[in-house]
C-alpha positions in Angstrom: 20.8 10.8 16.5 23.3 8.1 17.6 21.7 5.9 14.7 21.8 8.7 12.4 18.0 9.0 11.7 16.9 12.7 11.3 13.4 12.4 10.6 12.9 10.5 14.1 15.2 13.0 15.5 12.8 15.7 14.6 9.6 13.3 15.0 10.9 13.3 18.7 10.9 16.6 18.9 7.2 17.0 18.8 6.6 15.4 21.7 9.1 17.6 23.5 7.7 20.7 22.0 4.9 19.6 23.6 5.7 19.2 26.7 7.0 22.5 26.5 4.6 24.6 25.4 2.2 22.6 28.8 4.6 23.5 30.8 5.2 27.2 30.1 1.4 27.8 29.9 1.1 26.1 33.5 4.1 28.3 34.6 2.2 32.0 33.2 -0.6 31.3 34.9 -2.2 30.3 38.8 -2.4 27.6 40.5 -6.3 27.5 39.8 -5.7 26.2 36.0 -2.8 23.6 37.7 -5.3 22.1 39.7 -7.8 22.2 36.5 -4.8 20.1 34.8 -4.3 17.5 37.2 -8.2 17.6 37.3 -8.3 16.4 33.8 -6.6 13.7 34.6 -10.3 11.3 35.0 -11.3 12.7 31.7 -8.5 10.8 30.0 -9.2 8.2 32.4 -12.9 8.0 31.1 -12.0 8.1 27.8 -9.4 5.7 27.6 -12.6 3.2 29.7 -14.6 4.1 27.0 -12.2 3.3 24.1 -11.5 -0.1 26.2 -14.8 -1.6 26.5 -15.7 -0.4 23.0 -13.3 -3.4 22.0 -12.9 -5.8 24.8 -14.7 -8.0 22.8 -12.5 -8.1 20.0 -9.4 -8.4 21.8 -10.6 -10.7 24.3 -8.6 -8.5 27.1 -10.2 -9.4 30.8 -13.2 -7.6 31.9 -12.9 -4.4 34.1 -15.4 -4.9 37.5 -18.5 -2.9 37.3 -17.2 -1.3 40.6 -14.4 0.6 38.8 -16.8 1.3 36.2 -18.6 3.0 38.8 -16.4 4.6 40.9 -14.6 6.6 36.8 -17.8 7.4 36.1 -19.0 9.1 39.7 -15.5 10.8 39.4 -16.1 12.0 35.6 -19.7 13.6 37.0 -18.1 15.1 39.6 -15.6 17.2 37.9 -17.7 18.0 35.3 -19.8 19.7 37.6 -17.0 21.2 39.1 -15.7 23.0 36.0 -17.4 24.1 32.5 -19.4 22.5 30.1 -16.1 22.2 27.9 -14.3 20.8 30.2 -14.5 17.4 28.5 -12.9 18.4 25.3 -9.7 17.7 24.7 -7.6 20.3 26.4 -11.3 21.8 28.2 -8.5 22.4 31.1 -7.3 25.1 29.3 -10.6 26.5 27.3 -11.3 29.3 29.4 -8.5 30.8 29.3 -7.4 30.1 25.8 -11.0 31.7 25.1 -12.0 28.4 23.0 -14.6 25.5 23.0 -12.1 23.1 21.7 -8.9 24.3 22.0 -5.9 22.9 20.2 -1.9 22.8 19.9 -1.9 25.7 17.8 -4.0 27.9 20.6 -1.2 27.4 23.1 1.5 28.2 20.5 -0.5 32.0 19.9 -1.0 32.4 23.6 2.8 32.0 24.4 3.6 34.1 21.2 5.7 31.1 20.0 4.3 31.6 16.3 7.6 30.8 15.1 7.6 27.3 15.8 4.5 26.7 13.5 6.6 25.7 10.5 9.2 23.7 12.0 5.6 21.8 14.5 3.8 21.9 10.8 7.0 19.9 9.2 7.9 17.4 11.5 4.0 16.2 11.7 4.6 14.5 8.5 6.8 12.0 10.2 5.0 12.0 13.4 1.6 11.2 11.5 3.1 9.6 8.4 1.9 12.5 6.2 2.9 11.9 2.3 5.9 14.1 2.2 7.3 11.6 4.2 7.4 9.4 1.9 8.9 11.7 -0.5 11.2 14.4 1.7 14.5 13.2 3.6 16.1 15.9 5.8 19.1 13.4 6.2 20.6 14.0 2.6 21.4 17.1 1.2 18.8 17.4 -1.7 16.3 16.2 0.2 15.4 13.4 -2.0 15.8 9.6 -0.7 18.2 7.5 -1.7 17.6 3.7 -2.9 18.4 2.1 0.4 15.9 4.5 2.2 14.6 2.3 4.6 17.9 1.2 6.3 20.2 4.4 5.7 21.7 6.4 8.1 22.8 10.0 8.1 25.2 12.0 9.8 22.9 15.2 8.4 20.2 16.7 9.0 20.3 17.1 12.8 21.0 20.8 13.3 16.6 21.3 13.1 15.9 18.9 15.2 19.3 19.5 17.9 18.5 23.3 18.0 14.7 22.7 18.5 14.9 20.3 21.1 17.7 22.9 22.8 15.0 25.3 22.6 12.6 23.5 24.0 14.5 22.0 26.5 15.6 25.8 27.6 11.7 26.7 27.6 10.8 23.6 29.7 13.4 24.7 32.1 12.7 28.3 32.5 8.8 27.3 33.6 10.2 25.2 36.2 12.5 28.0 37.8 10.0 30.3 37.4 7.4 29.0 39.9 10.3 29.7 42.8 13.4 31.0 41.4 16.5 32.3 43.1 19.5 34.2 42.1 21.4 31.2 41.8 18.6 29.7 39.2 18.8 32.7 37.2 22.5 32.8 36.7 22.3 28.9 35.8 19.8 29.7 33.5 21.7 32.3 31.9 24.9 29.5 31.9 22.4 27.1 30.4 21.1 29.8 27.4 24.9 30.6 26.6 25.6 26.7 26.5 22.5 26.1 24.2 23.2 28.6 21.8 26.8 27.3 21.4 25.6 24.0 20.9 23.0 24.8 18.4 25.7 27.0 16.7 28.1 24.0 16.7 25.7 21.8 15.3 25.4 24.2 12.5 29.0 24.5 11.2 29.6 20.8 11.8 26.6 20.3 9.7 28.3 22.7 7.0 31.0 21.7 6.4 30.1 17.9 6.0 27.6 19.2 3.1 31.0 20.8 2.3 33.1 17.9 2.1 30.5 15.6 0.8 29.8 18.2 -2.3 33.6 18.3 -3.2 33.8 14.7 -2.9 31.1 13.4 -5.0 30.8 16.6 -7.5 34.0 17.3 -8.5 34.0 19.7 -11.6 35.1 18.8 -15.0 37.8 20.6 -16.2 
């Protein structure tokens, strides 16, 4: 924001949204599917092995002992037999609940009833996964179009998306911590922090506004 890029405002979003949803679908449910998450964590371990000595080769990075080898793949057994056949999908922490074989981003996003996010999630994946529209769409400028210098312009618009998002998910990420073992004290803060978000998202807005504003009476002036 400080450098005035929207798009990677938003793109960093995604990740937080993320990290948000993980959190608030740990926080609904027991500490069974907790431990089932931090379970998962030799899954990714075997896979990222996998991925390495695929191409070890090629890169010409040192070789990992046949010990650790070993010792991931005894470890990757014996969760597997410890939990369900999917657990070695991505996400299989979180297939039996979530009712699927393969579950994905947008499973979570049902299961929490956050629906609403889809669009904004859908959007900013174009400049997470440079989809086309990237290419073509620039939520810094006000008709969304780029202009010539694209590649080394800076905005001061386009941030009220990704600034209320990022409150929101910031809020969510925080209400799943103090929910595991809240107090009174934690719920009145929480209630501080929701007023405080929503004036900052609010502020964002009319800033955003009324630079349009200025910007449109500047450069647009009718002729008389």
């Amino acid at each position: 924001m400080k450098g005035g890029y929207a798009s990677a405002a938003l793109a960093r979003w995604r990740t937080l949204l993320e990290t948000s949803i993980v959190s608030l679908f740990l926080a609904l449910n027991n500490d069974e599917l907790s431990e089932k998450y931090l379970d998962y964590e030799i899954i990714e371990r075997k896979k990222e092995l996998n991925s390495y000595l695929e191409n070890i080769d090629f890169l010409g990075f040192e070789k990992i002992d046949l010990n650790i080898q070993q010792e991931i793949e005894n470890e990757y057994n014996s969760i597997l037999s410890k939990h369900n056949k999917n657990f070695k999908n991505d996400y299989g922490w979180a297939s039996e609940i979530l009712k699927k074989e393969k579950p994905n981003l947008h499973d979570f996003i049902n299961y929490l009833n956050l629906e609403y996010l889809k669009p904004f999630y859908k959007f900013s994946n174009n400049y997470v996964h440079s989809g086309t529209k990237s290419l073509m769409f620039n939520i810094g400028t006000i008709n969304g179009l780029f202009p010539d210098d694209t590649l080394t312009a800076s905005t001061n618009i386009g941030f009220t998306d990704p600034a209320q998002l990022c409150l929101l998910s910031m809020f969510n990420s925080t209400l799943a911590f103090l929910s595991l073992d809240s107090d009174e004290k934690d719920l009145l803060n929480l209630i501080s922090l929701y007023l405080k978000i929503n004036s900052i998202a609010k502020a964002f807005n009319e800033v955003e506004n009324k630079i349009i504003e200025d910007e449109l009476n500047t450069f647009f002036v009718p002729k008389f």
